[in-house]
N, C-alpha and C positions, 0 to 999 in steps of 0.2 A: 580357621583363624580369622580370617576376611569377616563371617558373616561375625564372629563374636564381637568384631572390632566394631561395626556398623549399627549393631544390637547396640552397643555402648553408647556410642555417637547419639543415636537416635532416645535413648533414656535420660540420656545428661543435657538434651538438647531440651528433652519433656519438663526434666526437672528445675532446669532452668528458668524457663519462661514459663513454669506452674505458677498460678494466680493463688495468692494468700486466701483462703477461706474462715470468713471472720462475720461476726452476728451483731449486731445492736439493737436497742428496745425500741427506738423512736426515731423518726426522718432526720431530725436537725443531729444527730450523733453519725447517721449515713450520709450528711454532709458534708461535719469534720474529715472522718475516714477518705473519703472521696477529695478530696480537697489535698490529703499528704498521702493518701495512699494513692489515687489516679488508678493507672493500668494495671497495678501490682497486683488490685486488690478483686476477690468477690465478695459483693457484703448480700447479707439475708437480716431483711428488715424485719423485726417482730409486729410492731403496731403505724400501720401505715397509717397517713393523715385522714381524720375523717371519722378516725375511733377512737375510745377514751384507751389514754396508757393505764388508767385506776383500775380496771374492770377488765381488760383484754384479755382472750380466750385463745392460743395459739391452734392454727390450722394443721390438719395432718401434713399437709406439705411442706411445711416450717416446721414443725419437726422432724423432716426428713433431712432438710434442709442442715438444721442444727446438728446433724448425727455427723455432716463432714467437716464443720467448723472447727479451727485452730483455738480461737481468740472469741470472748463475747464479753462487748463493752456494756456495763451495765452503768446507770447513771441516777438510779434511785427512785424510778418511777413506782408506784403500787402494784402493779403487776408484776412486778419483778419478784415479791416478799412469797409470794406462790407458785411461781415456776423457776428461779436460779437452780434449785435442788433437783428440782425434774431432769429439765436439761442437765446438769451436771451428769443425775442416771443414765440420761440415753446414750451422752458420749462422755465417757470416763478422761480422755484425754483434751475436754475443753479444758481451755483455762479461762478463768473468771478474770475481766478489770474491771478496777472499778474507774470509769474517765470521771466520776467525780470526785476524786483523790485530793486533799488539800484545799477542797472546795468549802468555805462554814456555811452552814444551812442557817437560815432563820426559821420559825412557825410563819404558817401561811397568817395567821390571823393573829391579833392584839389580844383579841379575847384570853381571858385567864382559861375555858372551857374548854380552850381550842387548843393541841398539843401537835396536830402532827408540822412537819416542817416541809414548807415548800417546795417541792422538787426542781422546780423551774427554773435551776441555774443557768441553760445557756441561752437565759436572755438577755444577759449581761453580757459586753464584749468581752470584760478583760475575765469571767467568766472561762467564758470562748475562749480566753489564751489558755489558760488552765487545763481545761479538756483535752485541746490540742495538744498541749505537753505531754499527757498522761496517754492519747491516743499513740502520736507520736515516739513514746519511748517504748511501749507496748510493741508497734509495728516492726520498728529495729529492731528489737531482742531478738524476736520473733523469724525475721525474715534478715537476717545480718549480711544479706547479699547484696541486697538493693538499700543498706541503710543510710547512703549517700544521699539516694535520690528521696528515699524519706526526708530526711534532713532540709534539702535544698525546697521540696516541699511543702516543710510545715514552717522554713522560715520565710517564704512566699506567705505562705496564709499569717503568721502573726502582723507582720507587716499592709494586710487585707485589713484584719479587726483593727490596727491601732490609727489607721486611716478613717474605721467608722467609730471608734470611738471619738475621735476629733470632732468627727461632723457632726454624731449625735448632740457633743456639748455645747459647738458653736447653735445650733440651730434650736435649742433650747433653750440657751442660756438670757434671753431679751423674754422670758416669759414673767409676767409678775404672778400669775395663775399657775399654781403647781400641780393642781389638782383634777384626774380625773374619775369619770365612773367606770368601769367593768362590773362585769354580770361573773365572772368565776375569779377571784384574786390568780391569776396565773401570772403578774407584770410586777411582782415587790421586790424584786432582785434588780428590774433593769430601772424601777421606781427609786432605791435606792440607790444608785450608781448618779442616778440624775439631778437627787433630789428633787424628786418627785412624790408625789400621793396618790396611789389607786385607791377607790374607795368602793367597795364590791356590793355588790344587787346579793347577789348569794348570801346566807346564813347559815353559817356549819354545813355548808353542801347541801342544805334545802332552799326550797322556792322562799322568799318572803312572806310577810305575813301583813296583812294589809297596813297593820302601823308600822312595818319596818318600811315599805312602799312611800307611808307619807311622811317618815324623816328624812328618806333618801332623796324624796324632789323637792324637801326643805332645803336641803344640804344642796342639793344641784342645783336651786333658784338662787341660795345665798349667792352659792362662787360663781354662778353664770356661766354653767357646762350645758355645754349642749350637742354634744356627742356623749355617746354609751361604746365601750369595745366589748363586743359579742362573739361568743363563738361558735365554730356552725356543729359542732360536739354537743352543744345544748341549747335546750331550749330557750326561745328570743322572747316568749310570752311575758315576764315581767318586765325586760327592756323595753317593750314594743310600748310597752303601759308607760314608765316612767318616761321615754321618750314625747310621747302624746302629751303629758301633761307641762314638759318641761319647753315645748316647741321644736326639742332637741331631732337626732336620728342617730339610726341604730348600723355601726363600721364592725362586720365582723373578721374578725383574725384572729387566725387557729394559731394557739402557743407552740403550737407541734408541726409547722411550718417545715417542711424539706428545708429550702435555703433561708437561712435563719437569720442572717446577712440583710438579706432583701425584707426579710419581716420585721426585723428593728427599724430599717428605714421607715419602712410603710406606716410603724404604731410613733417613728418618730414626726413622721411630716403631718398624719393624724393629728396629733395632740398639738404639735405647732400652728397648723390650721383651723386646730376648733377654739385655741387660744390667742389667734391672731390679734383680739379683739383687746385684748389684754394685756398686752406686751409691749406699748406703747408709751 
């Protein structure tokens, strides 16, 4: 009776302090989680920074990985549209979310040619609130033990974003220059939140073509940019080019930044200090 009692003890003590096992496609969604989840949680990252989320190829160990996950946040990247169904096979009792729930997509590009839509929602703070709600409510259903400390949690981190959202506007907001360049439009969510213009090196996901090159350091001589945001995902060889001719230089930052917090600031103080010039 003793050892049954202590067998018990020791299972409920296991079960207890068992760590949530949960998956997401991209660093900045293994932020959100980390941020309301903390100790609760283990996450298994799909595309760690460094790789494209369009094109990623999952490792055998990530999908061993995914065989013990609960919960897999998906947020609309390309590589998702080819393996959601995979991983669903391997382990029948994932559940799918989606954290970009309630989120509207724009198309990345103006172009009539151009349909598909942006995925690069959490570059936006109140984005970011978003996520976190959808994270957040996910995690409590899911784990209704600790849904307290989820809660106190994720209302730490909204109170995080509505702090950088303030700062992004103050520190933007004395720019009379709205305009900058990128080499991959991955910035027209956090472009639109600021009123802002990215205006992208890229065409339809190809390199330029030599007269796309010389309207683009029209365009960048008219409004007097002189920075380029590059990322280190792709090639700098057309920036490098339009930089040289414009006297400009080339700031790269990967959209797919782990702390995504830190990477708003970083593309905020960028554009503030290449537009310093300007805002006068």
């Amino acid at each position: 009776m003793f050892k049954k009692i202590t067998l018990f003890i020791i299972f409920f003590n296991i079960a207890l302090f068992a760590k949530l096992n949960v998956a997401v496609s991209i660093a900045p969604e293994e932020f959100v989680v980390e941020k309301i989840g903390k100790d609760l949680v283990d996450i298994t990252t799909i595309v760690k920074p460094g790789n494209s989320p369009h094109t990623y190829e999952p490792k055998p160990s990530q999908m061993r990985d995914l065989s013990k996950a609960k919960l897999y946040f998906a947020i609309g990247v390309e590589f998702e549209n080819a393996w959601l169904d995979k991983f669903k096979d391997l382990n029948k009792n994932l559940k799918i979310i989606r954290a970009d729930k309630n989120i509207t997509k724009y198309p990345i590009s103006k172009e009539k040619t151009q349909k598909h839509l942006d995925p690069h929602i959490w570059l936006d703070p109140i984005n970011l609130k978003q996520i976190a709600k959808n994270i957040y409510e996910a995690l409590s259903a899911e784990d209704m033990a600790n849904s307290k400390k989820y809660e106190i949690n994720y209302q730490s981190f909204l109170k995080e974003l509505d702090t950088l959202n303030t700062q992004v506007k103050t520190k933007l907001a004395p720019l009379k220059n709205r305009k900058f360049l990128v080499f991959h439009p991955s910035w027209g969510y956090y472009a639109k939140r600021y009123n802002l213009e990215q205006i992208p090196i890229e065409v339809g996901g190809k390199e330029p073509k030599p007269k796309d090159l010389i309207k683009i350091i029209k365009t960048a001589k008219k409004n007097n940019i002189k920075v380029i945001i590059a990322q280190p995902e792709f090639s700098t060889k057309s920036a490098n080019i339009i930089a040289n001719e414009i006297g400009g230089v080339v700031v790269k930052i990967s959209p797919v930044t782990k702390d995504v917090v830190s990477n708003i600031k970083k593309i905020t103080d960028t554009i503030a200090n290449a537009n310093g010039a300007n805002s006068e």
